[in-house]
Phi, psi and omega in degrees: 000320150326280173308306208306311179318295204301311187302329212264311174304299163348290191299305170303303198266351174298319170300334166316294177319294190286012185246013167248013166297168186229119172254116216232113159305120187257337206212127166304140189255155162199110200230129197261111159259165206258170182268143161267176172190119187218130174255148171281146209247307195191128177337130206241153159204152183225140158221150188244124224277143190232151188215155196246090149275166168224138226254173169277167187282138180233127192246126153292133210207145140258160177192134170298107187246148149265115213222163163273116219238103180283156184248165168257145177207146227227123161250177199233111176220156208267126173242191160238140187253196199245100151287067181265122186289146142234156169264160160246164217303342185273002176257358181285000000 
């Protein structure tokens, strides 16, 4: 339960961390995607096939059972967690 809380805070703050990056575009990008052309060859028709199914009867039912259920029970205790500052890149 321990590592998992440090890994999800870790994790949280490291996406922090990537969204105070400052970003500058250096170089214009460009890209050509290519053209298709698609001619019909010949006229289409389609008939779909008719079918008798018979389907079985399903009936759904309830009923009370006494089964064992485990419960949780939750306490309160003190960790040390990860404390990380970050600057972003326009406060270094």
């Amino acid at each position: 339960m321990l590592k998992k809380t440090a890994c999800v805070v870790a994790m949280t703050l490291f996406a922090f961390g990537l969204t105070a990056c400052d970003v500058h575009q250096t170089k214009e990008g460009h890209v050509t995607a290519p053209k298709y052309q698609v001619e019909k060859t010949q006229e289409g028709s389609a008939k779909v096939p008719s079918y008798d199914v018979k389907t079985p009867e399903v009936t759904v039912k309830t009923e009370e059972r006494n089964v064992d259920v485990p419960t949780v029970k939750k306490e309160e205790r003190t960790v040390t967690v990860p404390d990380v500052d970050v600057k972003s890149a326009n406060q270094k």
